[in-house]
N, C-alpha and C positions, 0 to 999 in steps of 0.2 A: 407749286411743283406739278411734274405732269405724271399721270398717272395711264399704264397699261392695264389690261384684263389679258389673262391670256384661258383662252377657253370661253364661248358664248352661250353654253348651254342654261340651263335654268338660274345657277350660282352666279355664271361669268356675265349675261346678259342684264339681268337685274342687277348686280355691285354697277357695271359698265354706266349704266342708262343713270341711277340714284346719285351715284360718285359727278356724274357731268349735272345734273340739276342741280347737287350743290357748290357747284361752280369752278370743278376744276376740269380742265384741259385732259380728254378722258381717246385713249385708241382702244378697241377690243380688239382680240385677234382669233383667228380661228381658221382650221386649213379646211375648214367645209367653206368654197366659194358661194355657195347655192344659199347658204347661212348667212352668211357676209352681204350678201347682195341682200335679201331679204329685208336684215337689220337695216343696211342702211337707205331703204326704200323708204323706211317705218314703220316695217310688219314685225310684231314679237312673234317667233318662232314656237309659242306656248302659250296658254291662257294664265294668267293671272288679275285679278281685279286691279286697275288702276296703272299696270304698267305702259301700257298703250298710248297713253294722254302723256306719260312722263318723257317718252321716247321718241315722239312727235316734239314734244320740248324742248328735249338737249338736240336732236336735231338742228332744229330751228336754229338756235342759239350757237350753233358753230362750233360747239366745245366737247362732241362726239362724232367720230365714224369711227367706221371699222372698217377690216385689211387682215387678210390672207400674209402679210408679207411679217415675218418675225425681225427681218432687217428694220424695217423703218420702225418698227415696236424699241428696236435696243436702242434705237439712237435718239427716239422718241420721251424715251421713259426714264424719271427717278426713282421712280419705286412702282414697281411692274409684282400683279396679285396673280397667282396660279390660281383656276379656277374648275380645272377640267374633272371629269368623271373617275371615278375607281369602282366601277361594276366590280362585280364577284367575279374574280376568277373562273373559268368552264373548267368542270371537273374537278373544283375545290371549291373549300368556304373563304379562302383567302383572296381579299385585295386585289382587284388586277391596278399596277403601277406604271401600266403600258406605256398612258396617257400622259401620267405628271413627268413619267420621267422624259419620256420623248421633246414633250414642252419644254420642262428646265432644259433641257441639251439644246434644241437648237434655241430658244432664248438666250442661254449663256455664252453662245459662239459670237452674238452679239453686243455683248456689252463690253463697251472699249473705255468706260468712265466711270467713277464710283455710283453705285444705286446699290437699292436695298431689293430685292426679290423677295416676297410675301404668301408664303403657301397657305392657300382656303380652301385646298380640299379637302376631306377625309382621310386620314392616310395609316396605316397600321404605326404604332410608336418605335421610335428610332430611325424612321424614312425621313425625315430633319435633318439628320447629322450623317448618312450618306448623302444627302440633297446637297448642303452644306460644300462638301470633299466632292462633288459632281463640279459643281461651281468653278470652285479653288482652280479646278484642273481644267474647266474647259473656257471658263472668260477670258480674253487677251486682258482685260484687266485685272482678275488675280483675284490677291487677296483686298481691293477695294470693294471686289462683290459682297454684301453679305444676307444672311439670309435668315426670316422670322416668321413663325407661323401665327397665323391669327384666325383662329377656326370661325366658322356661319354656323349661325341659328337660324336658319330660314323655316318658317313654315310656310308651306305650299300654300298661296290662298291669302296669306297676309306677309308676302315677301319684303312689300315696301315699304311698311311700316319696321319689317323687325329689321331693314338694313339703315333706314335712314333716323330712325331710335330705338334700336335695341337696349332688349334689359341689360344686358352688361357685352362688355369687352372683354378681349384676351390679349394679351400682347405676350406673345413666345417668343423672347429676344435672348443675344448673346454679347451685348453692346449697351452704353449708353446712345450712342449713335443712331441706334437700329430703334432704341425707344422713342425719340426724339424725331423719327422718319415718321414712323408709326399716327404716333402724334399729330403730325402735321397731318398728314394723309387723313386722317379721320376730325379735324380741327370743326368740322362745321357740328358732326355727333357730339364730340365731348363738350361743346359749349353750352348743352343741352344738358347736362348734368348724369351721363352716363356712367356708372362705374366703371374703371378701368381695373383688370386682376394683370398685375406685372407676374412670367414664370419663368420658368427654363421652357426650351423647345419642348422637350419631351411632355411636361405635363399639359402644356397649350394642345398640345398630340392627342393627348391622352382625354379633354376635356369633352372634345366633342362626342368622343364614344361613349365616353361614363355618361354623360346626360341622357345621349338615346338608350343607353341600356338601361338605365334608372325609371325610362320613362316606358321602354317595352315590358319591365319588369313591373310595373304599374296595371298596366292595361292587361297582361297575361295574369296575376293575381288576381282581379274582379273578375276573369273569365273562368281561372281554375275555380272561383269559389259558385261561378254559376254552373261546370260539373256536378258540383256538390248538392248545390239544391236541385237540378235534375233529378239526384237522386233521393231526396229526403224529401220531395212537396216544397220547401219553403221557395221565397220569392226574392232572386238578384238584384232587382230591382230597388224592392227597401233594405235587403240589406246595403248596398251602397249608399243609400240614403243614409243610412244609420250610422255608416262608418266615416261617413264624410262630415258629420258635425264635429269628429275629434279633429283638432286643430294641428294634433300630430300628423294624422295621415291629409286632410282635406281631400276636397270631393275632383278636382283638377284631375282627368287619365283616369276617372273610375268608373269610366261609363261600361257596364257591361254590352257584349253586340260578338261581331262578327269577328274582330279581331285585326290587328294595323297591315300594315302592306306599302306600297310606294317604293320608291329608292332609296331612302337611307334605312328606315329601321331595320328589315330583314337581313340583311346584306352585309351591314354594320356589327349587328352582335355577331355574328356570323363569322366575320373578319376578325375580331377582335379576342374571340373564343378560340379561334386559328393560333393568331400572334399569341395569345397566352402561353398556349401549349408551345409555340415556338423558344418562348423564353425560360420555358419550365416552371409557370406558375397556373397552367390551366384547372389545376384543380379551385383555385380563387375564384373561378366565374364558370366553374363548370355549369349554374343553376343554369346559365344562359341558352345551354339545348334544352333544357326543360323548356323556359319558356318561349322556345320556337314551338317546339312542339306541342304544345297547348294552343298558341295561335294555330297552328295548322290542324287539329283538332275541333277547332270552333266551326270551319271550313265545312269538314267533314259531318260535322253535327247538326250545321244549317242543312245540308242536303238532304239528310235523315227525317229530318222534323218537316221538309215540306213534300218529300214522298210518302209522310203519315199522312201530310193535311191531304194528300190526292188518294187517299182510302189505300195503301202500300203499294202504289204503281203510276211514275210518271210517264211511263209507253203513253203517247198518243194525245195526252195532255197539254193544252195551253198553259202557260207560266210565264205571267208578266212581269219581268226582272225589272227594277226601278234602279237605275245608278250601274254605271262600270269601272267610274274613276277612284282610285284607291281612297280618298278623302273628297268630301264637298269643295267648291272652288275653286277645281282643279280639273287639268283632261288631262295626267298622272294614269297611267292604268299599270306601270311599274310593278309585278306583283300584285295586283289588287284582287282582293275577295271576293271583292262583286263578280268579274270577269270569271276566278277562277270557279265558285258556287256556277255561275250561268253555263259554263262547258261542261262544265260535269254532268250538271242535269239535262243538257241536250244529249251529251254521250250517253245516256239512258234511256235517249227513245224520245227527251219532251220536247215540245215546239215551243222554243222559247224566244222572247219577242222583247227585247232590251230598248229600254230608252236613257240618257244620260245628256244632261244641261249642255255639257260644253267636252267631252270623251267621244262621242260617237264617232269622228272621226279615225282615231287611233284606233278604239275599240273595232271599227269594222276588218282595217287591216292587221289585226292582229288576231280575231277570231270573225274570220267570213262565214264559218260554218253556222252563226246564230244569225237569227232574226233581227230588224232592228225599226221604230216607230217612231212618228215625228213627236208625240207627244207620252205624259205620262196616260193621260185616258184612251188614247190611242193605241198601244200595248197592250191595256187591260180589257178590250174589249174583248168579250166571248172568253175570257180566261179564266179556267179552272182553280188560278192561284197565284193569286197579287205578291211577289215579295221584296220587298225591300231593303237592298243592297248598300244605298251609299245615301248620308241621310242631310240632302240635300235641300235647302228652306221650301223650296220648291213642292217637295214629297213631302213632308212634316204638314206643312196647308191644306193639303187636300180634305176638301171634306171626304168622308166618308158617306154619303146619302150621294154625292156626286160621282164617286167611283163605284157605288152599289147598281148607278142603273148602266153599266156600260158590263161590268162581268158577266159571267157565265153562272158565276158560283162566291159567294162570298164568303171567301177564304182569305187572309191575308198572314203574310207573318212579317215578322217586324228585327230584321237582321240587323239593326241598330238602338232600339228599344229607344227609337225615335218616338213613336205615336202615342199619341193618349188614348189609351188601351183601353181606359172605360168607353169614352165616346165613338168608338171603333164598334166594341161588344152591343151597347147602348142602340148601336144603327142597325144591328143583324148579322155582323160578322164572325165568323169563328179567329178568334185572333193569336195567334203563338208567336212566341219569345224564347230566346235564349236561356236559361234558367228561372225559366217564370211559371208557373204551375196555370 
């Protein structure tokens, strides 16, 4: 069968490129020509490890381009995957459905033969079944369209791995037909022994939110509980060591630090606490503003503890930010901590001096007003205060005797309780953590 992407951003680019290496007849589409062009030169549009090589591949191999045109997509395609963004709405916590809906529309003006339309994006629950009645109404083929959602587990960093064998499957179907599309379309992952969960649309919907919020609800917990020892002396650190040998909780998302960021989780609960309240069950997941705000507290809290380590004033002070991108692996600065900790402390006067693996470029267009250096020791030079933003293999290696002779002052704090905090101490560092005494 041939298979469409519609939308080339992070989701649509990576299904597009993986889906053509394992050997089906693959078009991506996208109304950015400058994208389109790029893609089909062989440049990925983002960093990700390993996508590049794969992209050059299906290139090669004849069994991908992409195109601006949605025409040649409908006539192209058996089963055509929506792929495009659902930012947060400006001036609300809800969904914007600008993108998917605009796609489905003029995709569906196109399809004059039975196919299956496959929505991958995020989308508040019950945007399936007006998607659906979107369809019905605008394909000159009718009711031969039909339409199944199958949500992404992408993590930023390990995208090809979790598309080309993911831990499990969804199939949001209304059909034997539509499972049986599905099926095929994914035939080279399920040979591989992938679980597949058959559902209605609505909980496939529903699937990808509950995960992220399960998992913001994770990492907000070990952070509420490094409040806690802020306040009492004890240490976040072994307590999540302690709580991760119970096999009920495990140690996966209990990393205490800085707190998540990026495009899906913020934006996500966020959306999803909206839609509750829209259906009159918000009070079900009301905790979910809590644990925004507890991530956005963590933020606030790193700022605090490194205008301690500057004796109560960073006026005038170097501060060598390490990392801008919301996660390692990534040049992601979507919401990201690192970026938002680094403006804050410049907005009070510090001279701060960022470096990040593979982010520097977004990061500089998006905050010109910071600093920025080719290296991590490059940064740190002359600098009052080492901190560490986004906990990169990169920064986790550094020695400490090696970063000792390039500062100013051996200060460091550790915004992802990345370091080994004795051999840091052990070198001459004064070293601070997020709930760590």
């Amino acid at each position: 069968m041939n298979l469409t992407v519609i939308g080339t951003g992070y989701l649509g680019a990576t299904h597009a490129i993986c889906m053509a290496v394992m050997g089906y007849d693959v078009i991506g589409v996208d109304v950015d020509a400058a994208k389109v062009e790029r893609l089909n030169s062989g440049e990925v549009p983002f960093f990700e490890p390993g996508l590049p090589e794969l992209l050059t591949k299906a290139l090669e191999s004849g069994r991908l381009r992409f195109t601006t045109s949605f025409q040649e997509a409908g006539e192209f395609g058996d089963v055509h995957f929506i792929c495009v963004g659902t930012p947060q709405r400006k001036g609300s916590e809800a969904a914007d459905m600008t993108y998917v809906d605009a796609s489905v529309t003029e995709l569906s003006k196109h399809l004059h033969r039975r196919a299956l339309v496959v929505g991958k994006s995020t989308v508040p629950v019950g945007t399936a079944a007006r998607l659906a009645e979107l369809i019905r109404t605008t394909a000159p083929a009718g009711d031969q369209v039909e339409l199944a959602w199958n949500p992404e587990f992408l993590r930023e960093g390990f995208a090809v791995d979790d598309t080309m064998k993911p831990d499990r499957m969804v199939f949001g179907v209304t059909s034997a037909w539509s499972e049986e599309q599905l099926r095929a379309a994914f035939a080279p992952v399920l040979a591989q022994g992938v679980p597949v969960k058959v559902t209605s649309l609505q909980t496939a919907e529903l699937v990808k939110v509950a995960a992220n919020s399960f998992l913001a609800t994770k990492i907000s917990y070990i952070n509420a509980m490094a409040e806690v020892c802020e306040a009492t002396g004890a240490d976040v650190h072994d307590l999540a060591e302690a709580l991760a040998y119970d096999e009920r909780i495990g140690g996966k998302f209990l990393r205490p630090g800085l707190g998540f960021g990026g495009g899906c989780l913020p934006k996500d609960i966020r959306a999803f606490a909206h839609r509750a309240e829209e259906l009159g069950v918000g009070q079900a997941v009301g905790f979910l503003r809590e644990i925004d705000g507890i991530n956005g507290r963590r933020r606030a809290r790193t700022v605090d503890l490194v205008v301690e380590l500057c004796g109560g004033d960073v006026a005038g002070k170097k501060i060598a930010a390490l990392g801008a991108a919301f996660k390692p692996n990534s040049d992601d600065i979507r919401d990201a901590p690192a970026l938002d900790v680094a403006s804050t402390l410049a907005s009070m006067g510090a001279d701060v001096h960022v470096f990040d693996p593979a982010a520097m470029e977004n990061a500089r267009k998006a905050h010109p007003e910071l600093n920025y250096g080719t290296s991590a020791l490059d940064v740190a030079r002359d600098a009052d205060v080492v901190v560490l933003l986004t906990e990169w293999t990169e920064f986790r290696e550094i020695a400490p005797e090696a970063m000792a002779e390039v500062v100013g002052a051996q200060r460091i704090f550790d915004g992802r309780h990345a370091l080994d905090s004795d051999a840091w101490r052990a070198a001459g560092w004064e070293y601070k953590a997020l709930g760590r005494p």
